[in-house]
Backbone bond lengths (Angstrom), bond angles and torsions (degrees), N, CA, C in turn:
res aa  C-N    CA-C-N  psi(-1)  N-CA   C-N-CA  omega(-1)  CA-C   N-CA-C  phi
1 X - - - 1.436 - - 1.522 108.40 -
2 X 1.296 119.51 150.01 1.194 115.28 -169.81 1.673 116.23 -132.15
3 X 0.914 148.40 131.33 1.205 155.99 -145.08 1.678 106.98 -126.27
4 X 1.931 106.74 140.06 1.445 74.88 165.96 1.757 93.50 -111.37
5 X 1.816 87.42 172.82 1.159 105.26 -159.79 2.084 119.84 -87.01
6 X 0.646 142.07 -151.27 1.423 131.49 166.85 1.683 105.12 -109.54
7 X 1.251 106.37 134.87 1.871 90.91 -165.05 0.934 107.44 99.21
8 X 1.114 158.07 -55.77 1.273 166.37 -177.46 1.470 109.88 -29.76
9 X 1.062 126.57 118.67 1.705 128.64 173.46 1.667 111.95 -66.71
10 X 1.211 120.81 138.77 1.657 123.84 -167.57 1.354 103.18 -57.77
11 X 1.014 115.37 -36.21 1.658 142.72 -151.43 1.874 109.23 -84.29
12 X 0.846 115.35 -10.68 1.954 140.00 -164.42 1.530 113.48 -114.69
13 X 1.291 122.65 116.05 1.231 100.53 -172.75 1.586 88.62 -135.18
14 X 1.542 125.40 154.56 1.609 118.97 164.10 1.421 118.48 -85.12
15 X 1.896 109.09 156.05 1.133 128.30 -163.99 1.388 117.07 -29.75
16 X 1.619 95.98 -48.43 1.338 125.16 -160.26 1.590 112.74 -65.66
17 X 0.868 119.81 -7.30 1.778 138.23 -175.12 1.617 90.19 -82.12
18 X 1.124 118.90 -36.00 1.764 129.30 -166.72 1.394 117.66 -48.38
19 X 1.527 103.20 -73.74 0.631 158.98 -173.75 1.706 116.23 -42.69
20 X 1.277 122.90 98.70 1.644 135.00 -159.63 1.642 99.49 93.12
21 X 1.339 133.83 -5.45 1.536 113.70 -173.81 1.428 103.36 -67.77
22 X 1.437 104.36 167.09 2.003 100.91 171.99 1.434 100.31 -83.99
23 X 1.066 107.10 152.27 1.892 140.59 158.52 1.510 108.95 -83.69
24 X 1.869 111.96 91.48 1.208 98.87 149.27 1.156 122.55 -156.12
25 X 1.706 122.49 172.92 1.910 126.14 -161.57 1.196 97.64 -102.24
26 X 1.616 98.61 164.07 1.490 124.48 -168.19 1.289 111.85 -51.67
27 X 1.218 110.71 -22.95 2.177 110.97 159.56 1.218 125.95 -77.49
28 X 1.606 111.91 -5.30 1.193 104.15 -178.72 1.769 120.15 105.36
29 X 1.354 123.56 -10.45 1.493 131.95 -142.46 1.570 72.81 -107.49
30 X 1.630 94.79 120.40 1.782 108.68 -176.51 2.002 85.54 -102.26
31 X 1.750 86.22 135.01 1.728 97.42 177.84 1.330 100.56 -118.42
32 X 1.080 125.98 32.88 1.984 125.84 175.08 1.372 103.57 115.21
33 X 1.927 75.74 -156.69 2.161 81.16 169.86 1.441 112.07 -140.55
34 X 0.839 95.22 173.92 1.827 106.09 177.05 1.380 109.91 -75.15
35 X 1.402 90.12 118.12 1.942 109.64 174.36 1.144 110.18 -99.28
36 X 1.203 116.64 -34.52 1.816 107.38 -169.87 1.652 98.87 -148.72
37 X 1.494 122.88 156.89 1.535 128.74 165.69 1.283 108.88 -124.24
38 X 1.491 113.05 116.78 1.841 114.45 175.46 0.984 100.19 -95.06
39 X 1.593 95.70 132.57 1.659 108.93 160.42 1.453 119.99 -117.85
40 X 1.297 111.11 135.96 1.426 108.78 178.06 1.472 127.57 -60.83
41 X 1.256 105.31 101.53 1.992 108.59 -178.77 1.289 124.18 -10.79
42 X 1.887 98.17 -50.24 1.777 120.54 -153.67 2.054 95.03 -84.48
43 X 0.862 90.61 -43.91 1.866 101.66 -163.61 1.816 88.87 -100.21
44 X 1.114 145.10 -27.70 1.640 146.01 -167.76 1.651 105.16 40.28
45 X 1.261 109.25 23.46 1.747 109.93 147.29 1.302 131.33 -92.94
46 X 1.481 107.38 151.74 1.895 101.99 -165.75 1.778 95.86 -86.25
47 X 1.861 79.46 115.87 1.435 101.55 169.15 1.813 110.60 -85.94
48 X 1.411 125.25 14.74 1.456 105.19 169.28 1.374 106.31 162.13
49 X 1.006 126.74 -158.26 1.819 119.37 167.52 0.953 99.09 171.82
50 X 1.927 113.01 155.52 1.486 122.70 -158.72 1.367 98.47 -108.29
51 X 1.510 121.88 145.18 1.465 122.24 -174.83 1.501 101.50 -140.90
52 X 1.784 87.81 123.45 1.729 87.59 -166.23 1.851 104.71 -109.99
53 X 1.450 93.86 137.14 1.480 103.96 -159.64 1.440 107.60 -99.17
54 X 1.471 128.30 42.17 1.651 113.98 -168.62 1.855 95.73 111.89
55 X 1.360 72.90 179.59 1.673 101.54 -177.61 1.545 111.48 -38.06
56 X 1.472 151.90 54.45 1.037 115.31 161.17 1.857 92.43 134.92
57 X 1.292 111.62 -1.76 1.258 124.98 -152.77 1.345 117.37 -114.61
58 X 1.475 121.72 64.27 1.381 126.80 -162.53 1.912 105.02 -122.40
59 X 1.678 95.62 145.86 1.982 78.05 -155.73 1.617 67.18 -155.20
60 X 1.422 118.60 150.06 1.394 129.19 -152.59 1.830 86.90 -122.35
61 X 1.546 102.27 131.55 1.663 95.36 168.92 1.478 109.11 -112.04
62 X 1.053 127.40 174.34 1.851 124.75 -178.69 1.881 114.35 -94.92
63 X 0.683 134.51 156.02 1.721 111.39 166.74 1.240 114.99 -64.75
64 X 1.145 117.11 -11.02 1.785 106.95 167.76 1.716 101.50 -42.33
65 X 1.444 106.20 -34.59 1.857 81.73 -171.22 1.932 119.02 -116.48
66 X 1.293 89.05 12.70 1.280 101.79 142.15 1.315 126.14 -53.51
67 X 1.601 112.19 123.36 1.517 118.90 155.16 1.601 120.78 -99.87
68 X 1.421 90.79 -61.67 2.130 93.61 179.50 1.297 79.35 -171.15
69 X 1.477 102.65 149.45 1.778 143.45 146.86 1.683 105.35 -73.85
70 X 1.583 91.84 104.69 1.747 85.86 174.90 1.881 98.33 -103.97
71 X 1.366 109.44 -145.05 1.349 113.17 -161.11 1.463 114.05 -66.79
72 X 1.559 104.72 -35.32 1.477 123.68 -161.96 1.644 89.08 -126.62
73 X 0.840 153.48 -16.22 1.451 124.83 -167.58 1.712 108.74 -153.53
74 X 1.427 118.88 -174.94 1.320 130.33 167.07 1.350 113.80 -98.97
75 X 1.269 148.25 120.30 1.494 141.28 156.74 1.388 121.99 -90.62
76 X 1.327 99.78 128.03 1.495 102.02 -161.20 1.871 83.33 -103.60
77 X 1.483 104.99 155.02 1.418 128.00 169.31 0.871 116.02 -50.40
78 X 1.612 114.87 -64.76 1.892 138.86 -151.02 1.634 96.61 -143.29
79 X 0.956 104.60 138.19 1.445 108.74 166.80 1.178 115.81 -72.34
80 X 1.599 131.79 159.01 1.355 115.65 176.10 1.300 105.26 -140.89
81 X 1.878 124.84 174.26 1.117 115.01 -163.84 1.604 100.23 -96.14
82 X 1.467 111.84 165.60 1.243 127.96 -173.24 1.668 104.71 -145.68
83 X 1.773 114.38 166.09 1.008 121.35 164.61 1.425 116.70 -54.41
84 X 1.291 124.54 150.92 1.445 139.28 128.16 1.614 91.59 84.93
85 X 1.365 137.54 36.37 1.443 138.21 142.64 1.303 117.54 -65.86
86 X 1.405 117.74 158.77 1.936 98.40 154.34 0.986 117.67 -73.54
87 X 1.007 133.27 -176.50 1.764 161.35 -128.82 1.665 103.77 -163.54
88 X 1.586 139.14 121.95 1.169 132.26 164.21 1.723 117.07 -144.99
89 X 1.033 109.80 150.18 1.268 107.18 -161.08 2.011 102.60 -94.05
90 X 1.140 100.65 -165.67 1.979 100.19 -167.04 1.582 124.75 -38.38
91 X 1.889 82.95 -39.19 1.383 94.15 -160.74 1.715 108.27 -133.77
92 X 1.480 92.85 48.24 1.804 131.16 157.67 1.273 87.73 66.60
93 X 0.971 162.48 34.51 1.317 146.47 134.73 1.593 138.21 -61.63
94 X 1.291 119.47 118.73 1.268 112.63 -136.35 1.809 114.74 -89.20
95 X 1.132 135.05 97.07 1.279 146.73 -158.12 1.563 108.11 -71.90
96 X 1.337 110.78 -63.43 1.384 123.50 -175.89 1.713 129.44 -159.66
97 X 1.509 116.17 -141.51 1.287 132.29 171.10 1.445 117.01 -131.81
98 X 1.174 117.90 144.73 1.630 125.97 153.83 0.995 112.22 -53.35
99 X 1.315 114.56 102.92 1.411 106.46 174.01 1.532 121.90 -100.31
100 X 1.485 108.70 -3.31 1.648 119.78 -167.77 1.383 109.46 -169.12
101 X 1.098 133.34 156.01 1.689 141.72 -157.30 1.316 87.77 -135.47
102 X 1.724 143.15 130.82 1.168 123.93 167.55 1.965 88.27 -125.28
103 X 1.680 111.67 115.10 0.805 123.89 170.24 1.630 147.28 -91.95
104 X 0.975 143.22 126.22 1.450 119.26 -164.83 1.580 112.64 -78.15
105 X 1.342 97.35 140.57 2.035 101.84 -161.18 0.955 120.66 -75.18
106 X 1.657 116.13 -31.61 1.434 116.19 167.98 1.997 124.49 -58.00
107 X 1.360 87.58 -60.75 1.552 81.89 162.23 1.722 135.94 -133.74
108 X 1.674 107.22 60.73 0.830 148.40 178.95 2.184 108.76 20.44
109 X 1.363 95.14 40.85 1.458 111.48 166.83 1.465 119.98 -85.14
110 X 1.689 108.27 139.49 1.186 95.73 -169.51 1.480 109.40 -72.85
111 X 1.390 131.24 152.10 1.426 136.61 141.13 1.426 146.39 -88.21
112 X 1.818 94.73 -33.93 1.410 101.96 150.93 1.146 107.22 168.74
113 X 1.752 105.44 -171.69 1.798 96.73 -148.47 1.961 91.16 -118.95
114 X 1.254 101.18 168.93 1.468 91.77 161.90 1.924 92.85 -133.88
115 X 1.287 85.81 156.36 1.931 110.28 -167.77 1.295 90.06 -124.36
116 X 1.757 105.33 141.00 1.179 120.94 160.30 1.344 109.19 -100.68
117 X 1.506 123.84 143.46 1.180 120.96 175.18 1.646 104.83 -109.25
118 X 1.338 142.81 23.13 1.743 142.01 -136.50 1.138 102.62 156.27
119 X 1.246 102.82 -171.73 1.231 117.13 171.35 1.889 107.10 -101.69
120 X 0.903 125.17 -25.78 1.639 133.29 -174.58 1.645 95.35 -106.69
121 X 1.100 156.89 -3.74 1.569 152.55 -134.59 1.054 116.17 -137.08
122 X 1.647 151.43 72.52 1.578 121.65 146.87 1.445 110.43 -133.96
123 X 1.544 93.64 -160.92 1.704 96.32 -139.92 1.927 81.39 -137.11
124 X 1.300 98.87 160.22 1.587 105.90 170.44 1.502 100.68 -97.73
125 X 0.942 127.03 140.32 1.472 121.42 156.95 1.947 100.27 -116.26
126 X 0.933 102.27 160.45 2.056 120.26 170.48 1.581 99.55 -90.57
127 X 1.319 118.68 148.64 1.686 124.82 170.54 0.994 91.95 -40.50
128 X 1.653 143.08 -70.26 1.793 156.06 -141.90 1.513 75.86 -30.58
129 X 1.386 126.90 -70.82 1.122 134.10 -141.11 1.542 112.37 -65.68
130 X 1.431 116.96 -15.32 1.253 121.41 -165.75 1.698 105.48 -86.04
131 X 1.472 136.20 134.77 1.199 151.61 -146.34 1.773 109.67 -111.84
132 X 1.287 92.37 -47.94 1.458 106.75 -179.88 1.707 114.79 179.99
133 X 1.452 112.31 156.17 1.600 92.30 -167.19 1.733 86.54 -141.40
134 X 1.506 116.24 134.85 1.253 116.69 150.68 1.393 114.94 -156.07
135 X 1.311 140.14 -73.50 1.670 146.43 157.17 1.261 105.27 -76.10
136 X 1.733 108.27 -24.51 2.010 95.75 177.14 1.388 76.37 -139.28
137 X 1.517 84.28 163.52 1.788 103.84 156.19 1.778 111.32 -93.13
138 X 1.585 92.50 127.56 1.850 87.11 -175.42 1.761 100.07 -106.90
139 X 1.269 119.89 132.22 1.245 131.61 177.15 1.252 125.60 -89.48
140 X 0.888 132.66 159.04 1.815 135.40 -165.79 1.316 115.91 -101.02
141 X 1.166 103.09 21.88 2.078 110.56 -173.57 1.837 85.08 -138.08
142 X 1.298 98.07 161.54 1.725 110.63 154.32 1.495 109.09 -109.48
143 X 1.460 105.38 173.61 1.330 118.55 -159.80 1.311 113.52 -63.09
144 X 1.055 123.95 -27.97 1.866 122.12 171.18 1.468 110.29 -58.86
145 X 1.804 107.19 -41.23 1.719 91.76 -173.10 1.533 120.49 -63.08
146 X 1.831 88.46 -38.28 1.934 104.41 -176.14 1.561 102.63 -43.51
147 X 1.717 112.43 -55.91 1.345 130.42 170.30 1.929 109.52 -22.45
148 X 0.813 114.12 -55.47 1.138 148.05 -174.22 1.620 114.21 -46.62
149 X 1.087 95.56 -78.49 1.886 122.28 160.38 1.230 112.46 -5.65
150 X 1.134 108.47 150.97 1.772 103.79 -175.29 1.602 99.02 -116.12
């Protein structure tokens, strides 16, 4: 629980206030809540926060997709992609799942996703490829090209 303090600017609030609000985008598509807020030591601005989605299901976003902490929740800017959504190609046809995020480590941007199409089957695709992302990821090919894919 968090208290404010005497002195305290109106405008300032602690981490800990954060913390359990829901996570959700300008459509509305709630992705959990906020478990944790990192702040960078050197600069002591929140570089990101962890949002845990269920059982076991915690996936770190950057403030790039931060918008604002309102009373009750987090608003994110842009939606972003995550594990285990569907997958659909131009013209909504439904291909697969996220099955994997392959990110770059230094500065934890996505590069690209891999989709399962089966149970034995997927494919890497690059962001380029990504169309639009909110309850599904929509891709910029239809299902013959994905088909296609090596």
């Amino acid at each position: 629980m968090s208290i404010k303090l005497e002195g305290m600017p109106a405008n300032l609030a602690t981490a800990d206030t954060f913390t359990g609000k829901k996570v959700i985008d300008r459509e509305g598509i709630e992705y959990g809540k906020v478990k944790h807020i990192h702040i960078n030591p050197d600069t002591l601005a929140v570089s990101g926060v962890t949002i845990h989605q269920g059982f076991r299901r915690d996936y770190f976003l950057s403030k790039d997709y931060i918008d604002k902490f309102s009373e009750e929740t987090l608003l994110l800017s842009r939606p972003h992609v995550r594990t285990g959504i569907p997958v659909t190609d131009i013209d909504r046809h439904k291909i697969g799942k996220v099955k994997r995020l392959h990110k770059n480590s230094e500065t934890n941007e996505l590069e690209s996703i891999e989709v399962t199409d089966g149970f034995m089957h997927s494919k890497i695709l690059s962001k380029s490829e990504i169309w639009g992302v909110g309850e599904k990821v929509i891709l910029r090919m239809t299902k013959e090209e994905f088909k296609k894919l090596e």
